[in-house]
PQR file with spaces between the fields and no chain letter, atoms N, CA, C, O and H, PARSE charges and radii, in Angstrom:
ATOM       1  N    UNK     1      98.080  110.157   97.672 -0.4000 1.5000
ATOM       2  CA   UNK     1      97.503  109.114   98.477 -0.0000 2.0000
ATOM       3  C    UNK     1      97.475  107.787   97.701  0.5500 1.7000
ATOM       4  O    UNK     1      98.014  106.748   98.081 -0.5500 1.4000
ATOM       5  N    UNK     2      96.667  107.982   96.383 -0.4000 1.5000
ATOM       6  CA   UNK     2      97.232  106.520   95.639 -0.0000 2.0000
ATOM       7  C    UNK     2      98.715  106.010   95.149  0.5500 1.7000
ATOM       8  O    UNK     2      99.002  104.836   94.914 -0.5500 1.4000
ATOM       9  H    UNK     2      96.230  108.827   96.074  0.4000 1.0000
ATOM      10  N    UNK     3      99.629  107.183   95.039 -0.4000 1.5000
ATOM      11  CA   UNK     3     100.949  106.091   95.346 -0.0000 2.0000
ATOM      12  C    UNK     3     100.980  105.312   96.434  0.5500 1.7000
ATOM      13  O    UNK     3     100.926  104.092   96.594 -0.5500 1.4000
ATOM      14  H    UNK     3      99.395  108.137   95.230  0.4000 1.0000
ATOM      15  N    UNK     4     101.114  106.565   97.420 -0.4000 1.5000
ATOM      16  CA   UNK     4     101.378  105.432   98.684 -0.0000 2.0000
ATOM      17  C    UNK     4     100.763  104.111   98.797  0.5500 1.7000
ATOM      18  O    UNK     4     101.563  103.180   98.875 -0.5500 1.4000
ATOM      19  H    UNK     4     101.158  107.556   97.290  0.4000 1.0000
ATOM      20  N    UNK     5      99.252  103.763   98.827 -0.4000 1.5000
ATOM      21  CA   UNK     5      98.804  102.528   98.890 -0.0000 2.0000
ATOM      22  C    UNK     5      99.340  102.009   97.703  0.5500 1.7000
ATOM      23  O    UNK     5      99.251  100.782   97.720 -0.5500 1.4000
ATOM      24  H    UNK     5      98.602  104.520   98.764  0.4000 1.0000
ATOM      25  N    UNK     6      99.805  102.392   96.788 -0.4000 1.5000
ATOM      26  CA   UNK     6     100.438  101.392   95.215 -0.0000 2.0000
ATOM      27  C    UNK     6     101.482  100.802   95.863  0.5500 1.7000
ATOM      28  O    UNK     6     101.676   99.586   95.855 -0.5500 1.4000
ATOM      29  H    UNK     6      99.878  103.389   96.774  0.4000 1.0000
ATOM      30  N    UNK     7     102.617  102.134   96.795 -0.4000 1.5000
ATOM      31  CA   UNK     7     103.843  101.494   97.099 -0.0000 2.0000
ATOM      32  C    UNK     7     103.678  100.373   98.135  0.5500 1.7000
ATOM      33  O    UNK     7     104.380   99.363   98.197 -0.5500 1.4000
ATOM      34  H    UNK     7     102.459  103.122   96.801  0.4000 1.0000
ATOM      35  N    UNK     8     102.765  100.657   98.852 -0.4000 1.5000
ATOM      36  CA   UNK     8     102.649   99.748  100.190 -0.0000 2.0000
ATOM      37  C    UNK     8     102.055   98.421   99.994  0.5500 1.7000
ATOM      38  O    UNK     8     102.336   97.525  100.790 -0.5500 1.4000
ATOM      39  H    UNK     8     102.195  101.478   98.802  0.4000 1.0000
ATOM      40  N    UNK     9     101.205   98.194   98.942 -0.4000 1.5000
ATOM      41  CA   UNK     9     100.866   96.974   98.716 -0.0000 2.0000
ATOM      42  C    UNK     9     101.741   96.497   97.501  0.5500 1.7000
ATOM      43  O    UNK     9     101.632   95.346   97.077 -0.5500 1.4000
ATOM      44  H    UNK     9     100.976   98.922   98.296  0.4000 1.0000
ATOM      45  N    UNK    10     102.411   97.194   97.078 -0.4000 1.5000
ATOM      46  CA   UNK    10     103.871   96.553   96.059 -0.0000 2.0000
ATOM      47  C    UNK    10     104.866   95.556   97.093  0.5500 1.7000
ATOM      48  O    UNK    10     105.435   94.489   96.862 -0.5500 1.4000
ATOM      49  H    UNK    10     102.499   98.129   97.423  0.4000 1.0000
ATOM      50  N    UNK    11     104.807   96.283   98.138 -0.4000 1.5000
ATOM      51  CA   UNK    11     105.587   95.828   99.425 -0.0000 2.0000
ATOM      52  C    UNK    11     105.732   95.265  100.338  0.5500 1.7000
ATOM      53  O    UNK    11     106.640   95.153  101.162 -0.5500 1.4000
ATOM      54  H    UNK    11     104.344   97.149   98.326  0.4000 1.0000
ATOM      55  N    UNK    12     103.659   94.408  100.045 -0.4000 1.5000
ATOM      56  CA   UNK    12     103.184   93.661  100.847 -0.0000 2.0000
ATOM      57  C    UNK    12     103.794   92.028  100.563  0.5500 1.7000
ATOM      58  O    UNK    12     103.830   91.697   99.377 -0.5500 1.4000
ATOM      59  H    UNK    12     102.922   94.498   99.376  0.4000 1.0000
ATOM      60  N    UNK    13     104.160   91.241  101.354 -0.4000 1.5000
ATOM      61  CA   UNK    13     104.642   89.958  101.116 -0.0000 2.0000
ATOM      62  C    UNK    13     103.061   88.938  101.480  0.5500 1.7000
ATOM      63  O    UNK    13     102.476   88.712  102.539 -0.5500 1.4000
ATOM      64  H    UNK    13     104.130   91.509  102.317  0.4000 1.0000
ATOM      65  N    UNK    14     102.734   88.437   99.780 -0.4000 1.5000
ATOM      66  CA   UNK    14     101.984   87.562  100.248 -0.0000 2.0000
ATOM      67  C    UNK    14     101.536   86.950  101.426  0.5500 1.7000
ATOM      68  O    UNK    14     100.533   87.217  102.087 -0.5500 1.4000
ATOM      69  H    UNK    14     103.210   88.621   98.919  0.4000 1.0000
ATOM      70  N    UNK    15     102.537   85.959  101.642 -0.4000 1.5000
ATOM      71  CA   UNK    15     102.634   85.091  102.798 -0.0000 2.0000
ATOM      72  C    UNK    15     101.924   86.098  104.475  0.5500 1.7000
ATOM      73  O    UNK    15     101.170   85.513  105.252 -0.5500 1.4000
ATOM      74  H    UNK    15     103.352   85.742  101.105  0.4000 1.0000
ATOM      75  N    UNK    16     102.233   87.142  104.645 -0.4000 1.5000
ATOM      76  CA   UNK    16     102.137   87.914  105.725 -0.0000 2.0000
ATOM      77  C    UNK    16     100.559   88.190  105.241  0.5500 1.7000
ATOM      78  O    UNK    16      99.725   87.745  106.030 -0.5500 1.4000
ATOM      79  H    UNK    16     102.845   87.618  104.014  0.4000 1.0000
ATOM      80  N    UNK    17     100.181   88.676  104.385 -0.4000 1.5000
ATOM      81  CA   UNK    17      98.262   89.340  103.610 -0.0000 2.0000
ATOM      82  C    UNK    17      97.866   87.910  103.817  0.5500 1.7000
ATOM      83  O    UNK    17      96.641   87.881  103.707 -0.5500 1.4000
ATOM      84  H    UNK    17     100.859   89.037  103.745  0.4000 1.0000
ATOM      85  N    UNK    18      98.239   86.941  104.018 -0.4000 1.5000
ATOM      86  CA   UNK    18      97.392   85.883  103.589 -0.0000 2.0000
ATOM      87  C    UNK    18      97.206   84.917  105.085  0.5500 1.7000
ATOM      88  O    UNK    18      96.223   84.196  105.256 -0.5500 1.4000
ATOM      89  H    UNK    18      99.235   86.964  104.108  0.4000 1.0000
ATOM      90  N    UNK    19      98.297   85.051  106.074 -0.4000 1.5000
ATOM      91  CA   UNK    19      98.080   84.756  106.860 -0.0000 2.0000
ATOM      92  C    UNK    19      97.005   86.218  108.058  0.5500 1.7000
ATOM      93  O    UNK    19      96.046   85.992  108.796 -0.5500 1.4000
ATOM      94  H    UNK    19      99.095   85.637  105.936  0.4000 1.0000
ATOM      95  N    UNK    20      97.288   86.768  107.944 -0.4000 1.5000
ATOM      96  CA   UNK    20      96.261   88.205  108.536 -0.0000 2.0000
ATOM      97  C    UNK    20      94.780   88.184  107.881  0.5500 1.7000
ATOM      98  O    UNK    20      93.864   88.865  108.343 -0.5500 1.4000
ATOM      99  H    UNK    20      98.066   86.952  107.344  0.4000 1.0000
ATOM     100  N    UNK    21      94.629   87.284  106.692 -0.4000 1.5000
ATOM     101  CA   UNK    21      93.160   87.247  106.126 -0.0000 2.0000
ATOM     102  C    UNK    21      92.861   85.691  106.653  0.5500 1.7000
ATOM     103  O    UNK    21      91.669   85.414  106.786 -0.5500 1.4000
ATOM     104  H    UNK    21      95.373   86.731  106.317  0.4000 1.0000
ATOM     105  N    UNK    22      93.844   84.643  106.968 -0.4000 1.5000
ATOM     106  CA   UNK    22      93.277   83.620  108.401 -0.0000 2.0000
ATOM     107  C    UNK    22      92.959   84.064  109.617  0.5500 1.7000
ATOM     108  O    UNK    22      92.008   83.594  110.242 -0.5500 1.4000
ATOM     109  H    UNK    22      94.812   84.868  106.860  0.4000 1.0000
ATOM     110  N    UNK    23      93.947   85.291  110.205 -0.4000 1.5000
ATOM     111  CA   UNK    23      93.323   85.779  111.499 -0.0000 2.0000
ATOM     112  C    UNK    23      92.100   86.140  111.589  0.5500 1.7000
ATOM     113  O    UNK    23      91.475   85.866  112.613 -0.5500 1.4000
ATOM     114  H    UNK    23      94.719   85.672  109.697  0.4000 1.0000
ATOM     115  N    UNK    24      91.537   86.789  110.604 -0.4000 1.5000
ATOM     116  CA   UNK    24      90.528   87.399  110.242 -0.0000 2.0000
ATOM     117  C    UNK    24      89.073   86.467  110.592  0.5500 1.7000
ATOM     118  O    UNK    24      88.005   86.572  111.196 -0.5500 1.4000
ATOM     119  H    UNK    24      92.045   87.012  109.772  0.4000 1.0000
ATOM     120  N    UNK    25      89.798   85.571  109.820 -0.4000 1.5000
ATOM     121  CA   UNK    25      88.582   84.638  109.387 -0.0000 2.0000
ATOM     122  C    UNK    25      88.465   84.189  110.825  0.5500 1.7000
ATOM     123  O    UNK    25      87.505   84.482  111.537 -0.5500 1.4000
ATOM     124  H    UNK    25      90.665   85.486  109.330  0.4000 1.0000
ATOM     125  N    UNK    26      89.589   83.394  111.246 -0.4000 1.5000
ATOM     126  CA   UNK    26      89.350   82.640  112.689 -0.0000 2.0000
ATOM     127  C    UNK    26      88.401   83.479  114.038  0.5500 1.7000
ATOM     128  O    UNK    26      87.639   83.030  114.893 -0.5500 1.4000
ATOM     129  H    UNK    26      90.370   83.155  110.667  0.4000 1.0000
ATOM     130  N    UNK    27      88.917   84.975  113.701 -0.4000 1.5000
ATOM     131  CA   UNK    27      88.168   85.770  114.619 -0.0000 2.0000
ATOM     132  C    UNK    27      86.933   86.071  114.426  0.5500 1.7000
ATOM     133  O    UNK    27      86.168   86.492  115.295 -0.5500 1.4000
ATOM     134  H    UNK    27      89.536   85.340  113.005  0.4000 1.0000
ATOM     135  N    UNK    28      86.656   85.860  113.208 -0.4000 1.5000
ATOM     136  CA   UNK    28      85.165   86.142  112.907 -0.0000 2.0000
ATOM     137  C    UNK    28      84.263   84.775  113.195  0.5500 1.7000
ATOM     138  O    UNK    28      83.240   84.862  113.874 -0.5500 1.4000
ATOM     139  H    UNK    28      87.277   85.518  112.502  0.4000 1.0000
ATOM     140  N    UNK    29      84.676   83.584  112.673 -0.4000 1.5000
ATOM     141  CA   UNK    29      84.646   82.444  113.176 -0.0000 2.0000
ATOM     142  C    UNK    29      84.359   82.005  114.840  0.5500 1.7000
ATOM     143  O    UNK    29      83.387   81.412  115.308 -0.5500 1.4000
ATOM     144  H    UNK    29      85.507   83.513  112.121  0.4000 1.0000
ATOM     145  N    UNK    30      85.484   82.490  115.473 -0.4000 1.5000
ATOM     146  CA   UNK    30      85.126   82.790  117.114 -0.0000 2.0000
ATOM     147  C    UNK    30      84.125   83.212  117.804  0.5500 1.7000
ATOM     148  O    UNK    30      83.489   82.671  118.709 -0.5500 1.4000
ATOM     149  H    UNK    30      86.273   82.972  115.092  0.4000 1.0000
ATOM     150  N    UNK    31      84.029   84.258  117.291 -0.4000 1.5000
ATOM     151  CA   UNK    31      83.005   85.448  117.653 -0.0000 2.0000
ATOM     152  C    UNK    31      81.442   85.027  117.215  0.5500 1.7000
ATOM     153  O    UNK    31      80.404   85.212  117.852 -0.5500 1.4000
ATOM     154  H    UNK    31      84.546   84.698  116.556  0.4000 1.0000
ATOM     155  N    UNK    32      81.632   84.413  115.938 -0.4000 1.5000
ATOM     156  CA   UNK    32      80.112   83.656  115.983 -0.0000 2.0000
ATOM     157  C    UNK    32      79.560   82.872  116.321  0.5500 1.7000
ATOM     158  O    UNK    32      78.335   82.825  116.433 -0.5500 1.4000
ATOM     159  H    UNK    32      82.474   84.264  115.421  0.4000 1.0000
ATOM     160  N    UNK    33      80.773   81.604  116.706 -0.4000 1.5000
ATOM     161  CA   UNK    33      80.693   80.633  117.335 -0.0000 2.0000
ATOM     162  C    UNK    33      80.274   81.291  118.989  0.5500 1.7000
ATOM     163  O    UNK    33      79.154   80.896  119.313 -0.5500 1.4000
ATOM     164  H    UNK    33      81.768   81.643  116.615  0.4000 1.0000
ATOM     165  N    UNK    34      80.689   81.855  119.665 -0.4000 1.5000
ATOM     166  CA   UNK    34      80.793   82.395  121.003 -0.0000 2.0000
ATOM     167  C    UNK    34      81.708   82.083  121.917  0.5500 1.7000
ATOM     168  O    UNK    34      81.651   82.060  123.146 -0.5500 1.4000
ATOM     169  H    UNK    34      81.599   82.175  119.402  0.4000 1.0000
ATOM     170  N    UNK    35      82.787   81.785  120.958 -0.4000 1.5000
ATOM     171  CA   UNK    35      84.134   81.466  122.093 -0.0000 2.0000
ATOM     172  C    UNK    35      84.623   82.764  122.140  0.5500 1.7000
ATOM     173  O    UNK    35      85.410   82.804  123.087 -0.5500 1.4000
ATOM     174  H    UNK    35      82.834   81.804  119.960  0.4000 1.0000
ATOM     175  N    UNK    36      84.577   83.488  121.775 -0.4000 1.5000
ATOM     176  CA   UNK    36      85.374   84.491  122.151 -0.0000 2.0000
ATOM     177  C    UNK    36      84.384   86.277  122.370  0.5500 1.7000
ATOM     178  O    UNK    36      83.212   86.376  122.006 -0.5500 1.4000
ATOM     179  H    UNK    36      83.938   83.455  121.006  0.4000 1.0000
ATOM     180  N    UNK    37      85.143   87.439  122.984 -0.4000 1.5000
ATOM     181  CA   UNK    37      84.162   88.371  123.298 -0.0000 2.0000
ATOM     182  C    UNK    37      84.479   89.028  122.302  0.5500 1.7000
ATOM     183  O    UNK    37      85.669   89.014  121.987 -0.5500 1.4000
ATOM     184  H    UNK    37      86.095   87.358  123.279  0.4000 1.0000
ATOM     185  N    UNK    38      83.631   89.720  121.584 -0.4000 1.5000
ATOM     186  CA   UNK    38      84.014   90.691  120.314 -0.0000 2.0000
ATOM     187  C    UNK    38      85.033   91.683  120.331  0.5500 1.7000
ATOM     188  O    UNK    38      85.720   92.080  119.391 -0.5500 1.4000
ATOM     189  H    UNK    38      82.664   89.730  121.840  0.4000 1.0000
ATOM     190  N    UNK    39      85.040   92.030  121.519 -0.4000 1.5000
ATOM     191  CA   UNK    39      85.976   93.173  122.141 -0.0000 2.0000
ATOM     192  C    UNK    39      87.381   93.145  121.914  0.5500 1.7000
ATOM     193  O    UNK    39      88.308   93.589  121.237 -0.5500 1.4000
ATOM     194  H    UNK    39      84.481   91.707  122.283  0.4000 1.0000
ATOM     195  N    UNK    40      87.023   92.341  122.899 -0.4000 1.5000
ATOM     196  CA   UNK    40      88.421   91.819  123.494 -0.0000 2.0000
ATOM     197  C    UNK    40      89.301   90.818  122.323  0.5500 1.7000
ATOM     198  O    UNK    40      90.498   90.865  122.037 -0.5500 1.4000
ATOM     199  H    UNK    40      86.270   91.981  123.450  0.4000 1.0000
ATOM     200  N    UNK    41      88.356   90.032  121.856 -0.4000 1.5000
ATOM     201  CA   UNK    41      89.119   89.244  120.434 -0.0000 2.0000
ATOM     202  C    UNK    41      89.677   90.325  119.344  0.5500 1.7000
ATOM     203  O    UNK    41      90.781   90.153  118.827 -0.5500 1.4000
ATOM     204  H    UNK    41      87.384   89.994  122.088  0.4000 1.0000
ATOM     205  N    UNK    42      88.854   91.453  119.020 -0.4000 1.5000
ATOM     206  CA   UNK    42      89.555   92.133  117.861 -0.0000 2.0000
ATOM     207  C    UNK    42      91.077   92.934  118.692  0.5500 1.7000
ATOM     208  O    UNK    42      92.109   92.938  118.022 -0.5500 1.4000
ATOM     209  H    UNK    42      87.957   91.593  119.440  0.4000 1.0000
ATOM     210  N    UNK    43      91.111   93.537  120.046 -0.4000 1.5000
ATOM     211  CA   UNK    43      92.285   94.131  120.536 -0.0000 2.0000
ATOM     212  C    UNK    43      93.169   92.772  120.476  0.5500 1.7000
ATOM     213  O    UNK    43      94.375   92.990  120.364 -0.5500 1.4000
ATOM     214  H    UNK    43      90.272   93.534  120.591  0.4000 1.0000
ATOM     215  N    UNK    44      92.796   91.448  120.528 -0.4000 1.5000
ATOM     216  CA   UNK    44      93.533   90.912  120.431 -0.0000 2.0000
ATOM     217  C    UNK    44      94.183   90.215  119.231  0.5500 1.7000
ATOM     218  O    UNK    44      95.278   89.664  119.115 -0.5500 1.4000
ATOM     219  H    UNK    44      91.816   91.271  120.618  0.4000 1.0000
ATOM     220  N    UNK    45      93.318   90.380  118.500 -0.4000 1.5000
ATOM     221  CA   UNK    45      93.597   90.063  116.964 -0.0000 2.0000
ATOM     222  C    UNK    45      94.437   91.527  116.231  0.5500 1.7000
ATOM     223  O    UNK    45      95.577   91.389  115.786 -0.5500 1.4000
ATOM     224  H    UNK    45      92.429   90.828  118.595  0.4000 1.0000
ATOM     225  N    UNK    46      94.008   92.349  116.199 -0.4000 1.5000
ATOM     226  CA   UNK    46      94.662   93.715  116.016 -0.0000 2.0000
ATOM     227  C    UNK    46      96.516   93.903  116.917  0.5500 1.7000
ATOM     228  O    UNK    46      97.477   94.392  116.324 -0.5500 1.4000
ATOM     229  H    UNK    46      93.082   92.461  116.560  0.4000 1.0000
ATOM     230  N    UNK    47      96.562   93.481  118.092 -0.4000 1.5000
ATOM     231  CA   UNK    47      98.033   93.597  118.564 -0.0000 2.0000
ATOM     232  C    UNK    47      98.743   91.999  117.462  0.5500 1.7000
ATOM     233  O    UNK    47      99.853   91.867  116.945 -0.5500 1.4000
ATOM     234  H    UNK    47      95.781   93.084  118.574  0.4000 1.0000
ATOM     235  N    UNK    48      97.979   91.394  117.463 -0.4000 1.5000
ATOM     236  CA   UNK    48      98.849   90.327  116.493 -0.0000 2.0000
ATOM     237  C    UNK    48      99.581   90.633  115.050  0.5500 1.7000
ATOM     238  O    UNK    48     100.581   90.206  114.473 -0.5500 1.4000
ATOM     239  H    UNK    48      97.078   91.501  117.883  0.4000 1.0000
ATOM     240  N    UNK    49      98.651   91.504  114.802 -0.4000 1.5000
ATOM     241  CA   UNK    49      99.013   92.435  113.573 -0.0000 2.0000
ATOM     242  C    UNK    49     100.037   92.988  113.521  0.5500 1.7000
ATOM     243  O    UNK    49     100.301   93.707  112.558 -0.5500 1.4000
ATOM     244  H    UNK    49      97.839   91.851  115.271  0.4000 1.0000
């Protein structure tokens, strides 16, 4: 099990981890603000993925 996550984050391209930790933020951001429904923002943040 710890190779695999060794290999998979060997394999991770910055650029892609770093924009998915903005989605993150923006959705959490949303959601506190109250623009968006918790629900429905993470299925929609999650298919972006």
């Amino acid at each position: 099990m710890l190779q695999k996550a060794f290999e998979t984050a060997r394999d991770t391209d910055p650029n892609s981890l770093e924009a998915a930790l903005r989605a993150i933020r923006d959705y959490e951001w949303e959601v506190k603000s109250g623009q968006i429904d918790p629900e429905l923002g993470l299925d929609v943040l999650l298919a972006r993925m």
